[in-house]
N, C-alpha and C positions, 0 to 999 in steps of 0.2 A: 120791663117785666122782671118781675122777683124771682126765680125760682127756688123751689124748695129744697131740703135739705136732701130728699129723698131723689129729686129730677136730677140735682147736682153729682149726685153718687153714678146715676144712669148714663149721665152723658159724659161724665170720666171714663165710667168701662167702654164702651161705645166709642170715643176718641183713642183709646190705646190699644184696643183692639184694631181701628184702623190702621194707627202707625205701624203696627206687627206687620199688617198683611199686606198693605199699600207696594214696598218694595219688592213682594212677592211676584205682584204682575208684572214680569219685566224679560222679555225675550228679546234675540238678538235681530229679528226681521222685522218686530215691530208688534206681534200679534201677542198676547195677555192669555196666560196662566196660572191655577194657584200650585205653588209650590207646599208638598209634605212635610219641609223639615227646614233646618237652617242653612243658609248657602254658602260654599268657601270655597277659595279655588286652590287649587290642589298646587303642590309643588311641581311636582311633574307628570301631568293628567295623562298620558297616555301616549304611545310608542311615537320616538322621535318627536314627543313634547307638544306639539299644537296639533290641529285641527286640519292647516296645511301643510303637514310633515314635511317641513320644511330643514327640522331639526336643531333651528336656532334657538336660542331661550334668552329669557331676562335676566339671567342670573352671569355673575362676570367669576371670573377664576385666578383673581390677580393672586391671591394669597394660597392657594393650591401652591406645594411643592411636593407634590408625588407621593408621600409618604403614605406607605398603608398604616392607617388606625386600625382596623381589624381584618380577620378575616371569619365567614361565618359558613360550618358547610351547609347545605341543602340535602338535596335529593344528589344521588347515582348521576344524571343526567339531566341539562336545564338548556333548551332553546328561548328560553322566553327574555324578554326586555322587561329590567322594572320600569314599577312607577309608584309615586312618592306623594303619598297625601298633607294636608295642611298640617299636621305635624309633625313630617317627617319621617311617618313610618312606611318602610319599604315592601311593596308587595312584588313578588315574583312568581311564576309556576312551573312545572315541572314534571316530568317524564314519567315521575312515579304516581302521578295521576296527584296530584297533590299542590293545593296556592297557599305561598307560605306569607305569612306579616311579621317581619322584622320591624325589632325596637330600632333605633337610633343608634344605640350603644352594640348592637351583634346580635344581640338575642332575641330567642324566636317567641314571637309573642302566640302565636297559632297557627293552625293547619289548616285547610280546606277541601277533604277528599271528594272525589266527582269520580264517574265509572271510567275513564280511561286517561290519555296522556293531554296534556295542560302546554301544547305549544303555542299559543296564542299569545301574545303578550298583554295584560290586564288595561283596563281604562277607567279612569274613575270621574262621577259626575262631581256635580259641585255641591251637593250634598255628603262628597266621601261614600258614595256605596263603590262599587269594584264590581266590574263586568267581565268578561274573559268566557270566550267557549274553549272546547273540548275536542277531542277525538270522537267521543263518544254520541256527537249528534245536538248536544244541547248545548245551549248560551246561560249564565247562567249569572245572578245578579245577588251579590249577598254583601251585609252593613260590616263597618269598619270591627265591628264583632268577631267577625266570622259566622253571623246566623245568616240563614237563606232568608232574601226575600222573595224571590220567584226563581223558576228556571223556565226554558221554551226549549221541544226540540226543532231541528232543522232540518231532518231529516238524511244530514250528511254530516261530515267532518270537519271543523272549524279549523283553519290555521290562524286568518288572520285578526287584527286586533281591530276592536269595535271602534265604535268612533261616534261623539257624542256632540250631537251639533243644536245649538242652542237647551232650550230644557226637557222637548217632547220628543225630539227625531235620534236615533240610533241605529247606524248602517254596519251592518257586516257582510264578510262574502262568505259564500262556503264551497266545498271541496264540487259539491254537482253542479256549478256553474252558477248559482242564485246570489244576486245583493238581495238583502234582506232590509227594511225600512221599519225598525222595531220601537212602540210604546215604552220608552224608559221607565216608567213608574211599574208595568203589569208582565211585560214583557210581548204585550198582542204584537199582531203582522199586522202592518199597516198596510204598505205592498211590496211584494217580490218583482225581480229584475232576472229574466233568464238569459245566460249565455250558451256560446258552442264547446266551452274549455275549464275547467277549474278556475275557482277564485282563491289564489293561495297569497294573494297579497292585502294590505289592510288599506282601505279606503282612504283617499284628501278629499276636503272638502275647500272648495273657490269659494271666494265669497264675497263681492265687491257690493260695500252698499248703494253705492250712486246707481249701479245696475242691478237692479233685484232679479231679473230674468237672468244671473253670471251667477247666482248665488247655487251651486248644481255640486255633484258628486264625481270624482275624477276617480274610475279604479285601471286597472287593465283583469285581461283574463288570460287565460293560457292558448285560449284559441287565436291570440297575433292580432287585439283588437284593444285599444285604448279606449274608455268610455265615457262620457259625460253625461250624467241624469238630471233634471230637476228633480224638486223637492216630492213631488208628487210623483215620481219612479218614472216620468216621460221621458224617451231619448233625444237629449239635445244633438248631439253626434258622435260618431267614432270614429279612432283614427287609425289605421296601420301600420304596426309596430313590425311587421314584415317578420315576425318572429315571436314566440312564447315567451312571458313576464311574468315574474316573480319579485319584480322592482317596488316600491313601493311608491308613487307619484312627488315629487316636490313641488310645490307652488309658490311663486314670488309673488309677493305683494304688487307688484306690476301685472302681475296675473300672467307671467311664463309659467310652462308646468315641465318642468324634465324629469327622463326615464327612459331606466334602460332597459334592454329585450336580449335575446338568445342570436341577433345576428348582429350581436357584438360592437353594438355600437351608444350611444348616448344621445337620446332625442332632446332637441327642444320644442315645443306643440306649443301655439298659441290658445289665446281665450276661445277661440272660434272651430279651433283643430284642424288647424293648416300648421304644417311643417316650416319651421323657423330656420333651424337646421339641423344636420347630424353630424358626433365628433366619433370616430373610428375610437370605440378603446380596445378592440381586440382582445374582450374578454364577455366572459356567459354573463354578464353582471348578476354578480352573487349581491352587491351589496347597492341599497338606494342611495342618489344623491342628496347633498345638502346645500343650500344657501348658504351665504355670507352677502348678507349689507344688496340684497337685492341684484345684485352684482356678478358677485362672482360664487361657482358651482366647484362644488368640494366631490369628487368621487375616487373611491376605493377600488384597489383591480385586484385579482388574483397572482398577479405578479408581485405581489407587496409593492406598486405603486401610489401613492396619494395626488390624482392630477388634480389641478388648478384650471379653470376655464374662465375665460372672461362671458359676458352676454351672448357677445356673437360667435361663439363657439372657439376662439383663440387661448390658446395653451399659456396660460401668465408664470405658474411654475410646476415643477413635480419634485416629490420628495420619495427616496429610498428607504422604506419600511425593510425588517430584519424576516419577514416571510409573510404570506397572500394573507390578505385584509378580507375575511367575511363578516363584517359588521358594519353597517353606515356609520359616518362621522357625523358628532355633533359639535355646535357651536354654540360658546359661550356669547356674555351681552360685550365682550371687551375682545370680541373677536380672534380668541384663540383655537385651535381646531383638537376635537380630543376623540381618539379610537384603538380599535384593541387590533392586536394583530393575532394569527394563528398559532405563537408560542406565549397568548398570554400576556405579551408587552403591551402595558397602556401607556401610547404616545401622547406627549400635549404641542402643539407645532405654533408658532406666530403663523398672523394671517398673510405674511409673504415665505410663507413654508421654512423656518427655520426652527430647528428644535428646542424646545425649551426646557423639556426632563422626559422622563422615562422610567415607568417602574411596572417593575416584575408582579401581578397580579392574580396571578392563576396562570391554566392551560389557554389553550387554544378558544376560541369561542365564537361564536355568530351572531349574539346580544348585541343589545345596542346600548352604549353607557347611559346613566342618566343622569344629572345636574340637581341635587337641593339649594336654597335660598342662603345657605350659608357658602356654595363654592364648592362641598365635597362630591366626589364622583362616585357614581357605584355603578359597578359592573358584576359581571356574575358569568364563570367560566362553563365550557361544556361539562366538567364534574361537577357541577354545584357548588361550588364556591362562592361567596356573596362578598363581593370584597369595598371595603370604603377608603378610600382616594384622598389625602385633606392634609391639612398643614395639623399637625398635630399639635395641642396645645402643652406650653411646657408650665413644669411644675417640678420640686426641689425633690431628691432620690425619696424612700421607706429606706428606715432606717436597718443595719446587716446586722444579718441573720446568725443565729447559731454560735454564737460568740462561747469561747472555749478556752483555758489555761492551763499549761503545762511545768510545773515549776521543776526544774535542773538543777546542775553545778552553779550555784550563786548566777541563775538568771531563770527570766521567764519567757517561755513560747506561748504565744497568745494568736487562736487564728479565727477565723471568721468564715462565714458564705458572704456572695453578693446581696444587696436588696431584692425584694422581690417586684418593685416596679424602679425604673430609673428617672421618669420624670418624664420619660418623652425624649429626652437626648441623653447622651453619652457619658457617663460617670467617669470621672476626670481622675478621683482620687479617693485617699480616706486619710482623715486625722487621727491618730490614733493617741486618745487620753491618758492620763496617769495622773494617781496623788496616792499617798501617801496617809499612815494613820496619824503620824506626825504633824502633817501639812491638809489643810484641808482645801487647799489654791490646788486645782486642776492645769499640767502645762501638758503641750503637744510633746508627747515623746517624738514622733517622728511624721512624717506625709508620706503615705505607699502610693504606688504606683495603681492605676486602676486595675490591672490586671495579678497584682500581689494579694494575697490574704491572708500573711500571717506576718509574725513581727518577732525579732526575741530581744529581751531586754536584757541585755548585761549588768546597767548600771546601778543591778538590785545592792543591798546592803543585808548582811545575814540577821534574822532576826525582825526585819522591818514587814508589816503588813501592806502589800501593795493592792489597789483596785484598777482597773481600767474600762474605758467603753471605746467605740469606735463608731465615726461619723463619717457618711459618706456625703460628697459633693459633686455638683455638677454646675453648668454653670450660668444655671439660676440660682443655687444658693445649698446651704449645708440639708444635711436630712437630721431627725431629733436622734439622739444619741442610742445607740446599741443598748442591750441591758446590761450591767456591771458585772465584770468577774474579778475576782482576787485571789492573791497568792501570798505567803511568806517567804521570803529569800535564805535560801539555806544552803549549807552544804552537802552535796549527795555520795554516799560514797562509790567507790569506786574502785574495779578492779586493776592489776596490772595490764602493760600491754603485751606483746606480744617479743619473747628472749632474742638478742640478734647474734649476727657472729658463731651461725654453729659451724662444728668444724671437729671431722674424726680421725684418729688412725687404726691399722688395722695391725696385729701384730698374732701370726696362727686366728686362732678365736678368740683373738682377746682384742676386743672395739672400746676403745677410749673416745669418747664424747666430751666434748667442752662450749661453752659458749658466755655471751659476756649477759648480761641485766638486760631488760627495757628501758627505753629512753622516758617511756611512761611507768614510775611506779606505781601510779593509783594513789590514793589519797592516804593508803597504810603501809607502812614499810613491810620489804616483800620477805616471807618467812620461809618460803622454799620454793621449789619446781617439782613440776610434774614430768617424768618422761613415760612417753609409750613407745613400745615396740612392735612394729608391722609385719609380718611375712608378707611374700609375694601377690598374694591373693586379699590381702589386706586387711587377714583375719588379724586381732588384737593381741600379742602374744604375753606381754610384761607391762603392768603398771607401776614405775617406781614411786614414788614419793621420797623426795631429797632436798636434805637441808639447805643453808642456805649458800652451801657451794656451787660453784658455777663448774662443775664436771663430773663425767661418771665412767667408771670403766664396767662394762657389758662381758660377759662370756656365751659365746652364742654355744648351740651343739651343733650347726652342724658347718661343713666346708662347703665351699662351692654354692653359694645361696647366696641371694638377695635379702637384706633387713630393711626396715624402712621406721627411723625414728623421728619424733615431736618434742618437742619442749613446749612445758605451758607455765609462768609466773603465776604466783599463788601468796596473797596476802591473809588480813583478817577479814578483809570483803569478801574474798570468797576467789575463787581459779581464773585467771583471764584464758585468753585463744591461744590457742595451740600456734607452734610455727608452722612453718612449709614442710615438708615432709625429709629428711635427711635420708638416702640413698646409699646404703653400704653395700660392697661384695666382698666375702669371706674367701677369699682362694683356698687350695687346696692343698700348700703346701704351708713351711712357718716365714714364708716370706713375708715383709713388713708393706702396707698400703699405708697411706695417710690422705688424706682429703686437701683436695686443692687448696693452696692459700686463701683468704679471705682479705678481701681490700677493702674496710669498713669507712664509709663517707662521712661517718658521725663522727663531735668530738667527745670521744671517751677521757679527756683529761682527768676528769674527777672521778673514773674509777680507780680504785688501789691495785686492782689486780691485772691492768691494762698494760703489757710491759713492751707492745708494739713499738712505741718509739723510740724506747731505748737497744730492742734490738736491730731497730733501724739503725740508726747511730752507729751501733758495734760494727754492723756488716761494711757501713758505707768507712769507718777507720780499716777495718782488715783489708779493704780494698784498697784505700790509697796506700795502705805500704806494704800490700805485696803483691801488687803489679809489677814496681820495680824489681823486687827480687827475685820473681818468677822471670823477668827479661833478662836478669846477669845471669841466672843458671842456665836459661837456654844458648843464651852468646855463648858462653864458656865452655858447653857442650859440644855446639857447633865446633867451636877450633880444636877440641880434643880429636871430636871425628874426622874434621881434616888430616891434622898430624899422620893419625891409624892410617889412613887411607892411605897416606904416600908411604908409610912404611913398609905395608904389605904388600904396594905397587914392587916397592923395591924386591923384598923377599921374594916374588913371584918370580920379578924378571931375573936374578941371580940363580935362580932352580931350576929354571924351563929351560929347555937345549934352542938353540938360535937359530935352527928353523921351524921351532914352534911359538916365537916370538911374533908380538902384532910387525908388520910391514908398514911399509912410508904411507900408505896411501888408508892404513886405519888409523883414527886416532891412540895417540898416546895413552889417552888415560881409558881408552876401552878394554876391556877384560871379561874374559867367562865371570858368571857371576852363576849364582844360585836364585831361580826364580821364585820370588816368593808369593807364596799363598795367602790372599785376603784373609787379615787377622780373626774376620766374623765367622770365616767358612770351615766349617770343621773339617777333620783330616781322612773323614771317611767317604767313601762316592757320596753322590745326590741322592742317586738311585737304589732303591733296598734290592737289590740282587737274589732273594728271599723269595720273591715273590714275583708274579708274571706283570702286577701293573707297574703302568708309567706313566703315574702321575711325575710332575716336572716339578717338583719342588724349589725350581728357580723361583717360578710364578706365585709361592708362596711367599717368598724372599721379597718380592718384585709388591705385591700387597703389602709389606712389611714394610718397606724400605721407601716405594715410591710414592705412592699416595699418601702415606700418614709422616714417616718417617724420612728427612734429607739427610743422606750419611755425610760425613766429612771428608771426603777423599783426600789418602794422603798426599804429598807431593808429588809433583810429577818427575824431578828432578831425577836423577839416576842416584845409585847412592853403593858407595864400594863395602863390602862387610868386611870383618877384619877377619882373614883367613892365616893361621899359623900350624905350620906343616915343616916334617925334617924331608929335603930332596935327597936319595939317596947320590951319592957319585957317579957320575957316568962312566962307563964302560966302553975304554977306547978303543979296544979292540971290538966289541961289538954293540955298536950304536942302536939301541930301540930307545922306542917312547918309553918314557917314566910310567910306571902305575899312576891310574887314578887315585890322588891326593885325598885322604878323607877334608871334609872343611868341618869347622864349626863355626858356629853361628855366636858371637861374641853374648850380644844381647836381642832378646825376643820381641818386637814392636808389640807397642801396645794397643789393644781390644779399639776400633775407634770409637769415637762419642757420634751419640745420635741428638740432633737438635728438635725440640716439640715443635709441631706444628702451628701457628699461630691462627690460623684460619677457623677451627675449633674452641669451644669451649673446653674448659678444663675437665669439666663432668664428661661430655662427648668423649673427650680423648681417653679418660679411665673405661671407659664403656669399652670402647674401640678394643683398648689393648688387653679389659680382660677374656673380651671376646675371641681377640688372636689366641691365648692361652688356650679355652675352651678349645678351637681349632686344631689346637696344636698335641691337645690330649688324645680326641677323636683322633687323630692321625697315627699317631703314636699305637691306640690302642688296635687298630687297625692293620699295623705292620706298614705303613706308608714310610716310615720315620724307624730309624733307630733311639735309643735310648740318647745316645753321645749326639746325634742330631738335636734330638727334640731339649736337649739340656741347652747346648749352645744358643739355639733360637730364642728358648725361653729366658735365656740370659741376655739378651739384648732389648729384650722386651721389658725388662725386669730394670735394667740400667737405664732405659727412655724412662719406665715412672719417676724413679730416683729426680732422675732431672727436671 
């Protein structure tokens, strides 16, 4: 039979319409449905990823190395677990009453506000809608949009997270003890389940197809009672968990289901709900367990332990976490274990508990990570932090920033910012270019350090137009070049430096300053100096301007005062910096000061006016030849005084009567002598007899002399004066002692020398001693001191400057 043109067109439409819907009717027990919309299965459908929270996934994590690729905030506050639809985008909820959808890349694609807090963690069917109840009483079911499709309330408070088991059935628990058996498509009650205790944990569904009568609902409730429903809300049994649960059930493919309760231990429950066994973890279990490979049960303790269990409840291994684990672990498809700990550390462990990496992710949190198709993990901390987990992909630096030139004394300073993305890894270095107007071939001036950003170029030429860019690299490859700066090479001018070698003397009020050049003239020969004058207080007294001699004589007004001068070098550029501040005191009398020597490090050879080493020279000649003649005059002296001395010996003993002659048992050469008085000491008392006090003017001596000043004490030796006297003739008829013989004192010992102190600085030392002065004024004006006192004192203080 023929058909027409028109039959042909009909039974086309009609054949592609069946192909559409055909795959439609397609449920997992057997029983046929039309589905609303297109079907896709989600990345990561819903808390701890399956159906039997078992927490394992399909997805492997070989190429994870820890690395956060973003971080994204949220809300204040987030208990919830994501979950990840077939493209990737991340749904989470959150305290502020609010379900967020994150792109891929961080950003927030929209919000979903509800009447109160969103701890629940979301589920999504295989159409991509997103289910998640509330505090607020309702369940609520809205398109990968964020438009509602229905809501239902429950009359109570939703913790836990839905659960979508084939296309029609959707079980939740809520806070008044109710499983709920909900119409995915409308949101109707198909039928409720009442308990004696809150249901604050999220439903596993068993589900063995060989046995359709196993295919049942596993929750627990807080009233100490694990539960198994059929499909149709019947109680298949319950088991006694001997304690309140907030555990979430795990179910192996061999159909074990373990779970933990409040008296601290870790069940294993069979298909039938008879006790397998139980392993002591001695904790509330805050967090549900996981599979691995049907085998072996992965649980978290509040001790920051990670124990390992085999089937039969035997310990295979435990790992020390850095503080208490409220999150369940999940498993990858290459069986590595990954969970967050309570400062935020996302662990990733091998499936015989050895660690593999570790990164800092956020805070503390109770989430439960979750796995995408490509390996990345995403967790999301108690603050709302939404954070992605992933081997980041690498790519060559953006090219630096802000690129800037500085053109100097015949060179250029060129400096830069970093890139504003580095590639994903670690910027190594930067090339930094150069050419020339001359040359139009670009070479590497130099390679900086990653952590350098600026560069100077010396090996400019005056006159020449330079450009440059700068490239950074890492080690994937270079980034496109910086934008171009340039500069001309030139000379800049330049002031002098700073004058050296200052150096004063003091003569009454008349201050003579001298000092040599800078060792920097500056680019213009130096045309004068600048001196200033300071009082005490730092007020600016005298600006001179002085030609291009190197000294100046000053007349201050007053005595007894501190000055304080500068010198500044001054070209055709313009004044350089001032020196250190020079320190004079003006005493009070016309006694002469001069300023310490200066022992200049520099070579001044090529000054003219530098004549240091030649009076070096002199000093060190006048030394070698007359050391010796200063040691023939003292020899020579010595044996004159010898001579004297035996003369007057003689003259003495030829005048004195013979029983006023020394005896056998004194020595010879002992004699009355005249005691002499220390040269320093004047010939008046210590003490002003003037006046009632008694200060001890020792004790001023004693500061003079010992701390600052070591005197040279003269000899100890004994030493005979030359005494010359006429002995009148003795009287033989009547024998007395002779009158007291006037003596004279042949010659007067000299004043001693006092050695400077070396322990001091030369400035210290002038300080010190004009301080002793002041001292010595005050005293004087006082009446502590006589005039002939305070001279002599001041005369030895006067002879230490000298020296």
């Amino acid at each position: 039979m023929i058909l027409s043109f028109r039959s042909r067109i009909v039974f086309m439409i009609i054949a592609t319409v069946m192909l559409v819907l055909i795959p439609m009717y397609v449920e997992t027990d057997g029983s046929s449905s039309t589905s609303r919309s297109s079907i896709s299965d989600p990345q990561w459908s819903t808390f701890k990823s399956n159906i039997n929270r078992s927490g394992s996934c399909s997805y492997d994590i070989a190429e994870n190395l820890g690395e956060i690729i973003w971080n994204t905030q949220l809300s204040p506050v987030v208990n919830s677990s994501p979950a990840i639809d077939d493209h990737g985008r991340i749904y989470v909820g959150s305290q502020n009453s609010n379900l967020y959808a994150v792109d891929p890349n961080g950003s927030i694609l929209w919000t979903y506000e509800v009447g109160d807090e969103i701890r629940s963690s979301p589920s999504l069917d295989r159409k991509g809608n997103i289910c998640f109840g509330s505090l607020d009483g309702y369940i609520y079911n809205i398109d990968s949009d964020g438009e509602l499709n229905w809501k239902r309330y429950l009359n109570s408070s939703i913790y836990s997270s839905p659960l979508f088991v084939n296309i029609d059935l959707m079980f939740v628990g809520t806070e008044n003890g109710s499983l709920y058996c909900l119409d995915p498509y409308n949101g109707s009650i198909k039928w409720e389940f009442q308990t004696e205790g809150p249901i604050l944990a999220s439903p596993s569904y068993l589900y063995y197809p060989a046995l359709n009568h196993l295919s049942n609902i596993i929750f627990p409730s807080r009233d100490g009672f694990l539960y198994s429903l059929s499909n149709d809300g019947s109680l298949n049994w319950e088991y006694d968990l001997e304690g309140a649960s907030d555990s979430t059930p795990a179910i192996s493919n061999d159909l074990g289901i373990y779970i933990t309760s409040d008296d601290k231990g870790l069940h294993c429950v069979d298909r039938e709900g008879g006790r397998s066994w139980r392993y002591p973890i001695w904790d509330d279990g805050w967090c549900s367990p996981s599979i691995i490979d049907d085998d072996r049960i992965i649980i978290g303790k509040s001790n920051g332990e990670i124990n390992c269990l085999s089937k039969t409840g035997g310990v295979s291994w435990i790992y020390n976490a850095d503080s208490p684990i409220g999150s369940s672990p999940i498993i990858s498809a290459d069986n590595k274990i990954v969970f967050v700990t309570q400062l935020g550390n996302v662990h990733c462990l091998s499936e015989d508990g050895e660690l593999i990496w570790v990164s800092k992710a956020g805070s503390g949190t109770y989430s439960t990570p979750a796995i995408d198709n490509l390996g990345n993990i995403y967790t999301v901390d108690i603050n709302g932090v939404l954070s992605k987990i992933g081997k980041k992909i690498r790519y060559t630096p953006s090219f630096p920033r802000n690129v800037s030139i500085h053109v100097g004394d015949m060179q250029c300073l060129i400096q830069w910012e970093e890139p504003e993305f580095d590639g994903n890894t670690p910027i190594l270095g930067y090339n930094v270019m150069r050419w020339d107007s001359e040359d139009s071939v670009s070479i590497v001036l130099m390679i900086m350090e990653s952590d350098e950003f600026a560069v100077i170029d010396n090996s400019v030429v005056e006159g020449i137009q330079y450009y440059y860019h700068i490239i950074a690299f890492n080690e994937i490859g270079d980034s496109l070049p910086s934008s171009q700066v340039s500069g001309r090479g030139e000379i800049v001018p330049k002031v002098p430096g700073i004058p050296e070698n200052i150096r004063y003397s003091v003569n009454g009020v008349i201050i003579t300053l001298q000092w040599s050049p800078p060792k920097d003239r500056g680019t213009e020969p130096i045309t004068g100096y600048h001196l200033y004058r300071y009082d005490a207080r730092g007020a600016l007294q005298k600006d001179v301007m002085i030609d291009s001699r190197s000294d100046f004589t000053d007349s201050v007004a007053e005595k007894g005062q501190f000055y304080y001068y500068t010198v500044s070098a001054v070209n055709d550029v313009g004044e350089g910096a001032e020196s250190d501040q020079e320190r004079v005191f003006v005493i009070d009398d016309e006694d002469k000061i001069t300023s310490p020597p200066y022992v200049s490090q520099a070579d001044n050879t090529d000054d003219p006016s530098d004549w240091s080493g030649i009076f070096c020279c002199l000093f060190a000649l006048i030394g070698i030849i007359g050391v010796p003649i200063v040691l023939i005059i003292i020899i020579t002296k010595a044996i004159n005084n010898s001579d004297d001395r035996k003369k007057t010996e003689k003259i003495w003993m030829d005048n004195t009567p013979r029983h006023q002659r020394p005896t056998m048992n004194r020595p010879m050469n002992t004699h009355p002598k005249v005691e002499q008085q220390r040269p320093s000491e004047p010939m008046t008392p210590w003490k002003n007899e003037q006046t009632s006090s008694s200060t001890d003017i020792s004790s001023i001596i004693d500061v003079i002399e010992e701390p600052l000043l070591e005197i040279e004490e003269p000899e100890k030796e004994e030493e005979i004066l030359d005494i010359q006297f006429d002995a009148p003739e003795p009287d033989h008829e009547d024998i007395k002692d002779p009158e007291p013989i006037p003596m004279e004192i042949e010659e007067e010992q000299e004043m001693p020398t006092f050695e400077r102190p070396q322990a001091l600085s030369e400035e210290e030392k002038d300080e010190f001693i004009v301080e002793r002065i002041m001292e010595l004024q005050e005293m004087l004006s006082e009446g502590e001191i006589d005039q002939e006192m305070y001279d002599t004192l001041k005369k030895r203080i006067l002879d230490q400057l000298d020296e």
